[in-house]
C-alpha positions as CSV (number, residue, x, y, z in Angstrom):
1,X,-12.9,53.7,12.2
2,X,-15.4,52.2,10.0
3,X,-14.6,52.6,5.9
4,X,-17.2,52.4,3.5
5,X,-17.2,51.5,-0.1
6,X,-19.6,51.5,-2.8
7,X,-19.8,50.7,-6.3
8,X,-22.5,51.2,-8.1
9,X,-23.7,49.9,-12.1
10,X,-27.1,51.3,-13.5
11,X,-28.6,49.1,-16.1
12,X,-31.4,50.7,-17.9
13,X,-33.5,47.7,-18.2
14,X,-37.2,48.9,-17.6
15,X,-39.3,47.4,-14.7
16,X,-37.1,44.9,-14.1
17,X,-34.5,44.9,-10.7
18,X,-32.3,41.9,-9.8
19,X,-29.7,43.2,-6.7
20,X,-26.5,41.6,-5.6
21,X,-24.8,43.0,-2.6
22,X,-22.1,41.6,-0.5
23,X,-22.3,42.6,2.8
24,X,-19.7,41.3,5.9
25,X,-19.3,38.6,2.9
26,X,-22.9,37.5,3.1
27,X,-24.4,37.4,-0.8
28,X,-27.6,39.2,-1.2
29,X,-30.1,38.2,-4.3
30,X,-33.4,40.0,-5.2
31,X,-35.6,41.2,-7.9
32,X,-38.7,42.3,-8.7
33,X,-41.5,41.3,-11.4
34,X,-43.7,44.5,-11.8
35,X,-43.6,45.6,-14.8
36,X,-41.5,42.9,-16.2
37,X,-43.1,42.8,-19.2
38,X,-43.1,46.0,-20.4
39,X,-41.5,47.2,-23.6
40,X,-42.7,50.4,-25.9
41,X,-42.5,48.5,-28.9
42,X,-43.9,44.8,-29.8
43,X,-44.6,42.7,-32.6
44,X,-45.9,39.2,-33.3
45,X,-43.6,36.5,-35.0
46,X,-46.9,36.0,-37.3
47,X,-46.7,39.6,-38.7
48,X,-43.4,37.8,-40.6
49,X,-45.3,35.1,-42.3
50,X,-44.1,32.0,-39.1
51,X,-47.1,29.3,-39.4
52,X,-47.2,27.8,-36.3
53,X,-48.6,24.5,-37.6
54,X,-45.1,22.5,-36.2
55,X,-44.5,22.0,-39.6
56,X,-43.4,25.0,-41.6
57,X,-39.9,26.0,-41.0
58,X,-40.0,29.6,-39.0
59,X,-36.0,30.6,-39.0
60,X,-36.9,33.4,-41.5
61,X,-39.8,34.7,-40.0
62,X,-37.3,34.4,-36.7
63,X,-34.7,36.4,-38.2
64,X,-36.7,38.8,-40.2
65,X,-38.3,39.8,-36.7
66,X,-35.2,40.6,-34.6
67,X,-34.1,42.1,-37.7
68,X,-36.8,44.8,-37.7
69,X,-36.8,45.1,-33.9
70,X,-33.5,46.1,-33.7
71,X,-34.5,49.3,-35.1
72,X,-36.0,49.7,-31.6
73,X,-33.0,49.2,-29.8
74,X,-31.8,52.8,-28.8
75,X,-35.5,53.3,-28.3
76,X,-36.6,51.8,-25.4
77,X,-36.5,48.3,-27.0
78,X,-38.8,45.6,-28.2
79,X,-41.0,42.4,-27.3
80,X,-41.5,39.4,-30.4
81,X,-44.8,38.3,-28.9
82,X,-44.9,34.3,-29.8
83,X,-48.6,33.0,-30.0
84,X,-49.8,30.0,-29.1
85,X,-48.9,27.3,-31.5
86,X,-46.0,24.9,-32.5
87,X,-43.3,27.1,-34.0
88,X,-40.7,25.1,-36.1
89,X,-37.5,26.8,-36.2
90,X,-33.9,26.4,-36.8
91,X,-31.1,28.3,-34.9
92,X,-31.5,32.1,-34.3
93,X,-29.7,35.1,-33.0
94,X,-31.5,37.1,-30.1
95,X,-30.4,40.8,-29.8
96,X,-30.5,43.4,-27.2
97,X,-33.0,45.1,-25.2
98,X,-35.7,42.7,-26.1
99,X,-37.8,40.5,-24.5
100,X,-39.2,37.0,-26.1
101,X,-42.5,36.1,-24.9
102,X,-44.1,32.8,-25.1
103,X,-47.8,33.0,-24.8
104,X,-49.9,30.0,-23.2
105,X,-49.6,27.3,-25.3
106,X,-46.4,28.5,-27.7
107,X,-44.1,26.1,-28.0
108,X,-40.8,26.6,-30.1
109,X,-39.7,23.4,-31.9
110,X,-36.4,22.6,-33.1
111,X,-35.7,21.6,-36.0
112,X,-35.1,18.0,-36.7
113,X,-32.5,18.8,-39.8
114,X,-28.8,19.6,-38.5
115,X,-28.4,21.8,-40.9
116,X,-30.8,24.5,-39.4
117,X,-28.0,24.4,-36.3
118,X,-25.6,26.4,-38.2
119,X,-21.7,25.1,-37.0
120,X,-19.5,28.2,-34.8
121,X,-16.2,27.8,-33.7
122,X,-15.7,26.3,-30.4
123,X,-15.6,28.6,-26.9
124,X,-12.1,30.0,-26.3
125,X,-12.0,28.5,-22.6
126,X,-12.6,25.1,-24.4
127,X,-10.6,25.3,-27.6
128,X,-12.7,22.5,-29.1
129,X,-16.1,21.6,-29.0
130,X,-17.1,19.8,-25.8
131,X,-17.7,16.4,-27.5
132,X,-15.6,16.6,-29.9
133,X,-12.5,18.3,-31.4
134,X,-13.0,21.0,-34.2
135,X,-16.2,23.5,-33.8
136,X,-19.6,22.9,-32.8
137,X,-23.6,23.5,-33.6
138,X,-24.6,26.3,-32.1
139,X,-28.1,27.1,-30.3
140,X,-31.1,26.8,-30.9
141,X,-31.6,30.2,-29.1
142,X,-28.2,32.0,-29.4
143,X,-26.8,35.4,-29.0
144,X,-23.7,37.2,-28.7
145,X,-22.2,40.5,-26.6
146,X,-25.8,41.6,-25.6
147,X,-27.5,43.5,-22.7
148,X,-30.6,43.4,-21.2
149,X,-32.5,40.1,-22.6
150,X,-36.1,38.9,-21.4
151,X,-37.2,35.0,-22.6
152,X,-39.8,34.4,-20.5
153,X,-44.2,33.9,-21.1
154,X,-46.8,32.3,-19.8
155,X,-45.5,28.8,-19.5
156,X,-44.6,28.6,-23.1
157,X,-42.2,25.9,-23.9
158,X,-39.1,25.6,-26.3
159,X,-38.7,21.8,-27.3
160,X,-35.2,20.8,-28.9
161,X,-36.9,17.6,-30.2
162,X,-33.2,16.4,-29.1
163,X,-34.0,12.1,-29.5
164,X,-32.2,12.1,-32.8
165,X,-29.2,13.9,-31.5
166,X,-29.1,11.7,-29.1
167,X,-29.4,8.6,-31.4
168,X,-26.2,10.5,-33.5
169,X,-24.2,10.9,-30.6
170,X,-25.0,6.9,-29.5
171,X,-24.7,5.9,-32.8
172,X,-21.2,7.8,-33.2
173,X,-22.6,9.7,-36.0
174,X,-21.9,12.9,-35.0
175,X,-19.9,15.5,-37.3
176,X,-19.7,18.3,-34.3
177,X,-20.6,18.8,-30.6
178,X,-24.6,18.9,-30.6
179,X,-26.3,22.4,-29.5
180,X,-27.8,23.5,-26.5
181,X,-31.2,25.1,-26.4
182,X,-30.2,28.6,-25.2
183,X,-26.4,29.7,-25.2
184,X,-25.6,33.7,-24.4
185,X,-22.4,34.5,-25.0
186,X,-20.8,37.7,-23.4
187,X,-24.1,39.1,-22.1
188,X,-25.1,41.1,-19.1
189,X,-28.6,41.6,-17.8
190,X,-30.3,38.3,-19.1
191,X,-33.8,37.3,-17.6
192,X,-34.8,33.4,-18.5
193,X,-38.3,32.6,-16.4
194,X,-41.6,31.4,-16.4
195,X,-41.1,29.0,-19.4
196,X,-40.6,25.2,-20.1
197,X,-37.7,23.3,-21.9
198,X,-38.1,20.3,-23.0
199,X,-35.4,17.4,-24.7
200,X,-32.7,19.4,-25.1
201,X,-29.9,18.2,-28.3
202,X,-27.3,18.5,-25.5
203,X,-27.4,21.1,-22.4
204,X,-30.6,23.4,-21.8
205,X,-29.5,26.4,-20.7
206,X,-25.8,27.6,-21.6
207,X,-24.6,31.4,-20.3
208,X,-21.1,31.7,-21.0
209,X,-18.4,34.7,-20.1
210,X,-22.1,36.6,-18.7
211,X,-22.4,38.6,-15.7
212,X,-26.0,39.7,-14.2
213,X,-28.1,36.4,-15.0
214,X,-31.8,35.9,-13.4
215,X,-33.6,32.0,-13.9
216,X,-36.3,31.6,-12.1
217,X,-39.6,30.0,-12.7
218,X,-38.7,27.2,-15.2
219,X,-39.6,23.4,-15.6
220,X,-36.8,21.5,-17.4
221,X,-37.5,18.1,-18.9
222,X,-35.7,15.2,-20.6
223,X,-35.6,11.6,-20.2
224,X,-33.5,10.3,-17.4
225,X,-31.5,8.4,-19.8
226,X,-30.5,11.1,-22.2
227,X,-27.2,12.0,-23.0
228,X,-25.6,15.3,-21.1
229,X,-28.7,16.9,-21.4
230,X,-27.8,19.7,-17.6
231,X,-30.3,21.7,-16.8
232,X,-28.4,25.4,-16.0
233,X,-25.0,25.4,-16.4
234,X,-23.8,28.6,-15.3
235,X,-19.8,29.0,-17.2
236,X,-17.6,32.1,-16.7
237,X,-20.0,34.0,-15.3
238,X,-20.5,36.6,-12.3
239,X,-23.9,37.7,-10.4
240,X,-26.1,34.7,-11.3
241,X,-28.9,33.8,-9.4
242,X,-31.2,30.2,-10.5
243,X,-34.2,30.2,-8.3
244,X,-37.3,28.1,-8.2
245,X,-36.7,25.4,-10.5
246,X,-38.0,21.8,-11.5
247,X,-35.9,19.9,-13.2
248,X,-35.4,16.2,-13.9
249,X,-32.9,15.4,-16.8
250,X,-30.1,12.9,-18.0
251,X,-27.2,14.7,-16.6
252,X,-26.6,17.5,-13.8
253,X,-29.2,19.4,-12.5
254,X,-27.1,22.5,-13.0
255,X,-23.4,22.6,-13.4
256,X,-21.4,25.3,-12.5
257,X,-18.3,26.0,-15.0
258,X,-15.6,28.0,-16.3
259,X,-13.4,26.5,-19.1
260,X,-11.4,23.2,-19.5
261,X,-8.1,22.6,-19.1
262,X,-5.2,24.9,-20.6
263,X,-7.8,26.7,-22.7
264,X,-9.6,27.8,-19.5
265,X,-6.2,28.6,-17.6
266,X,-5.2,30.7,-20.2
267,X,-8.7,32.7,-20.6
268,X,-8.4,32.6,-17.0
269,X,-12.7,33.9,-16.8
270,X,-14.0,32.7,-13.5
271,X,-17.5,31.9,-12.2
272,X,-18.4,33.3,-9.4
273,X,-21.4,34.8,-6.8
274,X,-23.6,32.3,-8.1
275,X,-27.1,31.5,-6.2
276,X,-28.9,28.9,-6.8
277,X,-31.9,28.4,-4.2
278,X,-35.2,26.3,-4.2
279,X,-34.5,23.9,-6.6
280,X,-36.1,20.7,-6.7
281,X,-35.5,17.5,-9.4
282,X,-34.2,14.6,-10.3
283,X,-31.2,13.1,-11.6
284,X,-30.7,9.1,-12.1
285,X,-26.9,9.2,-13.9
286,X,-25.6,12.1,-12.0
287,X,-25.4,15.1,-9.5
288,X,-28.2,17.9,-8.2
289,X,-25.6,20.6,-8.2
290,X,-22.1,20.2,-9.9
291,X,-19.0,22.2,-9.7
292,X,-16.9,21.4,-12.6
293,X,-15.6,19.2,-14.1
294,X,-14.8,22.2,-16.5
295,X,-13.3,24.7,-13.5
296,X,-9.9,26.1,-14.4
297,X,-10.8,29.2,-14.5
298,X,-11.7,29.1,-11.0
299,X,-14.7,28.9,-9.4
300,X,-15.4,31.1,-6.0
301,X,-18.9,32.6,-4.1
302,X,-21.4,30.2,-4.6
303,X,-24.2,29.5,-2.1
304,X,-26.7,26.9,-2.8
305,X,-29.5,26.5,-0.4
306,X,-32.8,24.5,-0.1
307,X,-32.0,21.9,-2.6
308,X,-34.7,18.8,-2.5
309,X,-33.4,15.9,-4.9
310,X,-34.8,12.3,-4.9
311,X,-34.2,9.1,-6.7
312,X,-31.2,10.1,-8.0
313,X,-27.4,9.4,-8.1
314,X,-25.5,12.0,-6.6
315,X,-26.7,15.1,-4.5
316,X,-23.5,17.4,-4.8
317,X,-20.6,16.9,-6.4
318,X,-17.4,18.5,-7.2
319,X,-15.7,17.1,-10.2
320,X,-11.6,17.9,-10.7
321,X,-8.8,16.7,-12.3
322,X,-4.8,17.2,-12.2
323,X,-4.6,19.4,-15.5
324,X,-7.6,21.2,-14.7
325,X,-5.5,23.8,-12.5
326,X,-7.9,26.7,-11.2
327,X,-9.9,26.4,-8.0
328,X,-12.8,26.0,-6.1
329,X,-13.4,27.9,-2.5
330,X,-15.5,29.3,-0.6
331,X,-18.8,27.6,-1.6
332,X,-21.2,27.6,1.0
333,X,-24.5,24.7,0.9
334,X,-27.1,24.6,3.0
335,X,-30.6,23.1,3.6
336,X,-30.3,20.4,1.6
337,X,-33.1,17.5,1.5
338,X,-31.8,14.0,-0.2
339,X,-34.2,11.0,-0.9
340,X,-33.1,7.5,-2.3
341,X,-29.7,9.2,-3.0
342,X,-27.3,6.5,-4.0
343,X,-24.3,9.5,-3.0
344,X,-24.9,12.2,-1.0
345,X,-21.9,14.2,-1.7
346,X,-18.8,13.5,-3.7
347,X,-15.8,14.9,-4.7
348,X,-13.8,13.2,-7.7
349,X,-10.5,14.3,-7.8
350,X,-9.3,12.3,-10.8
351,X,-12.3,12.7,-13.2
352,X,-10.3,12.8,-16.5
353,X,-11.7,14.0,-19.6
354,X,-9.2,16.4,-21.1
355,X,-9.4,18.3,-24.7
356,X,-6.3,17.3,-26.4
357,X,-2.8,15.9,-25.0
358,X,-1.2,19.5,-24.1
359,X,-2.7,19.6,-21.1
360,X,-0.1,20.6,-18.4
361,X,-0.1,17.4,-15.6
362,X,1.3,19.7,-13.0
363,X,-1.6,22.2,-12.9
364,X,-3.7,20.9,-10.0
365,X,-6.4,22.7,-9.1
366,X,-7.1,24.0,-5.2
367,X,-9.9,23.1,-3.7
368,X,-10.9,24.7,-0.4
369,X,-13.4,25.9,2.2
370,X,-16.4,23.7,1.2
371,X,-19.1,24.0,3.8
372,X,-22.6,21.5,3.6
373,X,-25.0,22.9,6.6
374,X,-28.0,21.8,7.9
375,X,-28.2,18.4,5.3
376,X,-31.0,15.3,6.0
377,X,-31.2,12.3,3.9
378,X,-33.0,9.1,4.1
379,X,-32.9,6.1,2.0
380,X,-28.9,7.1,1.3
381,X,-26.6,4.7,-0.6
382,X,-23.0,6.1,0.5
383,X,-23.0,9.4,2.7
384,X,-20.1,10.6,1.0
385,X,-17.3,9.9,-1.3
386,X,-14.7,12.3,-0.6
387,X,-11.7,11.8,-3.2
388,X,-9.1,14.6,-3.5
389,X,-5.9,14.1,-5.4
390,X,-2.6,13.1,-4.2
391,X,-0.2,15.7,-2.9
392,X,-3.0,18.2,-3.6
393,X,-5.4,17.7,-0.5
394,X,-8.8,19.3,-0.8
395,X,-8.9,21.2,2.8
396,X,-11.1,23.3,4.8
397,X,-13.9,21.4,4.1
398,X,-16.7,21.2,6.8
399,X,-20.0,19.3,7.5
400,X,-22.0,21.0,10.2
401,X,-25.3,19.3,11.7
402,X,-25.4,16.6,8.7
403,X,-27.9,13.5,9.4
404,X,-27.9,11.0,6.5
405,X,-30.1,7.9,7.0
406,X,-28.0,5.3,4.9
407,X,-29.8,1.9,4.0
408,X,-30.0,-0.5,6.2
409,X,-28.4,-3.2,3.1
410,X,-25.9,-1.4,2.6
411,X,-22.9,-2.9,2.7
412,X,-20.2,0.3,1.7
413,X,-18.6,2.2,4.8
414,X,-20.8,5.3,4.9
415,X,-17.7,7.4,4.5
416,X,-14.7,7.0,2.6
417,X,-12.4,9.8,2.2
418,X,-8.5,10.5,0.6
419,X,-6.5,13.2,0.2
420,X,-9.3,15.3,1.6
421,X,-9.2,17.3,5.4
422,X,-11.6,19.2,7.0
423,X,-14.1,19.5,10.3
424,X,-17.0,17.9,11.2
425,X,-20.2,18.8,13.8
426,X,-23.5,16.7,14.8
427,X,-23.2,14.7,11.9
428,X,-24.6,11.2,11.7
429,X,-22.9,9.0,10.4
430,X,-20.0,10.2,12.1
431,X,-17.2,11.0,9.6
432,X,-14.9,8.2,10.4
433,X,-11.7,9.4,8.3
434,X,-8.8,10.3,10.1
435,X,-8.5,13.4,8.2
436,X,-11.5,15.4,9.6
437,X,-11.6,16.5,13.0
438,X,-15.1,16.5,15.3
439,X,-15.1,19.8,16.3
440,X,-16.2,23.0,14.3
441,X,-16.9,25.7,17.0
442,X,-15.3,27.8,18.2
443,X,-11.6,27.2,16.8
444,X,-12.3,26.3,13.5
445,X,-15.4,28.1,12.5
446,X,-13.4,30.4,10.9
447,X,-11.6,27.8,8.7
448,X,-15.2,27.0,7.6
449,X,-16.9,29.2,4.9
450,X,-20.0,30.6,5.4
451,X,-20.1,29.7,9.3
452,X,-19.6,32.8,11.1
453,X,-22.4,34.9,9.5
454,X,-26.1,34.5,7.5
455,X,-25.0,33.8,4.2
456,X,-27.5,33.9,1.5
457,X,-30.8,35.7,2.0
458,X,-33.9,36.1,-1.0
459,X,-36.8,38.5,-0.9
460,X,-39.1,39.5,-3.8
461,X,-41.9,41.8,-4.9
462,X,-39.8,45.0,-3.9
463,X,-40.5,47.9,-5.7
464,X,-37.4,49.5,-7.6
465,X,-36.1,51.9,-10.4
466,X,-34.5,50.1,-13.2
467,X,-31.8,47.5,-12.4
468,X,-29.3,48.1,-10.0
469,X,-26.4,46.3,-9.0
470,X,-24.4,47.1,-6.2
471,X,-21.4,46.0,-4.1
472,X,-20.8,47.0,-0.4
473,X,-17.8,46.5,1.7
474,X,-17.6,47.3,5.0
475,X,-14.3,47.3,7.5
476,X,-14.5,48.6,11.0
């Protein structure tokens, strides 16, 4: 007898579709651009006085805009068209149904002056700002309990002008955490594409406690020695899909995460089905794709496939701690292409970095049914670094058809695992831990996520009604 179930959630959110379906447990991601574009009702940012001569200070002209477009809202919604030109701005608050389009050769500039970075109070699922204790500067881009958002343009750029938050935060001179470029809070249906960021005050692109998130199309830069500036970092969120991406930056590429220690057990948001496919860059200090180390809300679902990262320090990485609690399963990577990697793949089980001292020691957070597939590397420092935690093993996790080409100087065992246990097949280096077994198929393919089925596929170009979202789940 074969059940069928389907949920279904209707977004009005003209010409746009992005799809998520979950069939047999395989994660399904597409969308559609026609039409993108379209809203009934647009305005320039220059019909509100903004002087786009990188000097004059926009924020009004900013505010006034959304302001009046709001009016549109219940109408079909609005576009603030932003010409080309350097747009000097300080911190300002998006709003819903509208789409913000940066015209060839519009960039946004932030401003220089930390007092155009009005300070919020800190995330729940943190409790504190991220750097440190008390609340933080918000966004430069920033918005609260929204639906359907469009940032997107011709290439336009949005430049934090982030080098003297960095010199604060080196110098010890900061007063609160610094801001990220664009943080969403509590928003569904948010588009971010075809745009540029550049030298971000702290991370680039920030959607927290968000479900039904499209990236696609974007260049992110910032020196390689630039202080935590991530590329994506997905936190507490659900349906997210980061595709086609170039990004080369001072921390993690993206970094998947969902609240910090007892302040994310308690809010207890996860992230989860979370894509992330065709994403090239560059990373000297740290990882291509991280998981963590903020997790404790649990993170579950993600599938990360055709990854290409070179001359950099880490490829993938999952990043834990006892206090953290939470988990992390069922995350599924595959295609991956590594060159001059110093670490392939690392898990650090004893990372550290808590908010305050009520942490509970005893939460340990379960990590299981990690699969890399179909993996090539040359010019590899260490293959991998596999760390769990003491009388918390990280299990289940599997390495299938893995060939990492370490350096011929090296002189570090090309595996070196604890507290971890898992199956390996056709990988070179073998894994030489006792804790993994050489065999995958057929006894332990299910023990392996991801292994048994075609996980993740991608089309595009499909023509659609407005977005759809839909979840199938089929038992026989």
């Amino acid at each position: 007898m074969k059940i069928s179930f389907l949920l279904s959630y209707v977004l009005l959110v003209h010409a746009f579709y992005g799809a998520w379906c979950s069939l047999g447990g395989s994660l399904h991601c597409e969308y559609s651009n026609s039409q993108i574009l379209h809203r009934p009702h647009s305005v320039s940012i220059t019909e509100f006085g903004a002087v786009g001569d990188g000097v004059t200070l926009n924020t009004k002209a900013f505010q006034n805009a959304l302001f009046y477009l709001n009016t549109f809202s219940d109408k079909g919604g609005a576009k603030l068209f932003v010409p080309a030109g350097q747009w000097l701005t300080g911190s300002f608050d998006l709003i819903s149904h509208l789409t913000l389009w940066l015209d060839k050769g519009a960039t946004i500039l932030g401003s220089t002056n930390s007092e155009n970075w009005p300070v919020v109070d800190p995330l729940p699922s943190y409790g504190r700002g991220r750097e440190l204790p008390g609340r933080r500067h918000r966004s430069l881009i920033y918005g609260q309990n929204l639906t359907d958002v469009v940032i997107t343009g011709e290439n336009g750029t949005i430049d934090g002008q982030g080098s003297i938050w960095w010199d604060w935060f080196r110098n010890g001179e900061l007063n609160y955490t610094r801001p990220h470029l664009v943080e969403l809070i509590n928003a569904t249906g948010l588009i971010i594409s075809n745009l540029t960021f550049l030298n971000s005050p702290f991370w680039n692109i920030h959607p927290v406690y968000c479900r039904d998130v499209f990236v696609k199309n974007l260049t992110i830069l910032a020196p390689l020695d630039s202080p935590n500036t991530d590329g994506v970092d997905p936190d507490s969120s659900t349906n997210v899909c980061i595709e086609d991406c170039y990004i080369v930056t001072g921390d993690d590429l993206v970094s998947i995460k969902s609240g910090w220690d007892e302040y994310g057990i308690s809010y207890a948001r996860p992230s989860s089905k979370i894509k992330i496919n065709r994403l090239t860059g560059q990373t000297t200090s740290s990882s291509g794709i991280a998981i963590g180390s903020e997790m404790s809300g649990g993170v579950s679902d993600i599938y990360i496939k055709d990854l290409h990262l070179f001359n950099s320090n880490t490829g993938i990485r999952i990043k834990t701690s006892p206090g953290r609690g939470g988990y992390v399963r069922n995350v599924h990577v595959s295609n991956v292409k590594l060159d001059n990697v110093q670490k392939a793949i690392r898990f650090t089980g004893k990372y550290g970095e808590h908010p305050d001292g009520n942490f509970d020691t005893k939460a340990l957070p379960a990590i299981e049914k990690i699969t890399f597939e179909n993996v090539s590397g040359e010019d590899i420092g260490v293959a991998g670094l596999l760390e769990g935690i003491e009388g918390d093993e990280f299990k289940n996790i599997c390495f299938l058809n893995v060939t990492l080409r370490v350096k011929k100087n090296s002189k570090q065992a090309p595996w070196r695992c604890s507290n971890v246990r898992g199956y390996s097949q056709w990988v070179s280096p073998e894994i030489s831990c006792d804790s993994f077994e050489e065999s995958i198929f057929p006894e332990h393919s299910s023990d392996c996520f991801g292994l048994s089925e075609n996980n993740v596929e991608t089309s595009s170009g499909l023509s659609r009604s407005p977005w759809l979202f839909f979840w199938y789940v089929n038992e026989v």
